[in-house]
N, C-alpha and C positions, 0 to 999 in steps of 0.2 A: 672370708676364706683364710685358712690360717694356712704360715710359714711350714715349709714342710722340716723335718727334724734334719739337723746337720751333725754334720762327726762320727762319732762311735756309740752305736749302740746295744748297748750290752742288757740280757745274754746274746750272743750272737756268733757268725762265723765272718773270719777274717782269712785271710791270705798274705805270708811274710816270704818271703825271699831274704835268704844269703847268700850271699858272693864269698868263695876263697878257692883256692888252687888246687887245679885238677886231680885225682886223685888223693884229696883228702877225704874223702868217704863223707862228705855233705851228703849225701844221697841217705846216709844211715843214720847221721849224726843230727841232722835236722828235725825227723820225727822222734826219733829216742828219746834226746832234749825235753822237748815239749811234751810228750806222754809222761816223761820221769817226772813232771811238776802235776802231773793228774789230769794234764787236758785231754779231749779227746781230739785225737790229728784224723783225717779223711786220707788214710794212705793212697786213695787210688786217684788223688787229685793231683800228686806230685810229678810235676814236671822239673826237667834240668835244661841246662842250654850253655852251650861253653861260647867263651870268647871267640874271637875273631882269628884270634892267633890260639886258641887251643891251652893257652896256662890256665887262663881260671874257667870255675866252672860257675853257674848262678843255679841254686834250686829253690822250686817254690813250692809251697803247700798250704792247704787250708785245716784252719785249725775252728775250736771253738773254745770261747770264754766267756765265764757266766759272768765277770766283774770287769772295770777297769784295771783291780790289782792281777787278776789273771794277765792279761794282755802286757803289763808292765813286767811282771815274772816273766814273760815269756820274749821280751825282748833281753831282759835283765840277764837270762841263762844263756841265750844263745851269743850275746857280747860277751860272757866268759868262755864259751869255747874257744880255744885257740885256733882252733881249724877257721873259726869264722872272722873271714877279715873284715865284711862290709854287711849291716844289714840292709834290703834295699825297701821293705815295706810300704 
């Protein structure tokens, strides 16, 4: 019986979550991001969820990436957004 495969495996779909403060436009900046590097985003998977107290917000969405370096791009660009304080993936 073999091991069954562990980690990432690529091509595939994954789901990333940012965290930063409410009304910074995560909602738009999330998918934008990740499409502008050529990925294909699942718009209609995105979900949001704000804090306890209402400052931040957290949005998630599912994307696909055919490589390991896709999925590094795509951590890679959304750490330069400003808007994004926290990735939660």
């Amino acid at each position: 019986m073999s091991e069954p495969a562990r980690g990432f495996q690529f091509p595939g779909e994954f789901e990333i979550a940012v965290m930063g403060e409410a009304g910074a436009g995560l909602e738009q900046v999330l998918p934008d991001t990740l499409e502008a590097l050529g990925l294909t985003v699942f718009r209609d998977s995105l979900r949001t969820r704000p804090s306890s107290k209402g400052r931040f917000v957290s949005v998630t969405v599912r994307f696909e990436a055919q490589s390991r370096d896709d999925y590094n791009a795509a951590d890679g660009a959304l750490r330069a957004r400003p808007e994004v304080k926290w990735i939660l993936s």
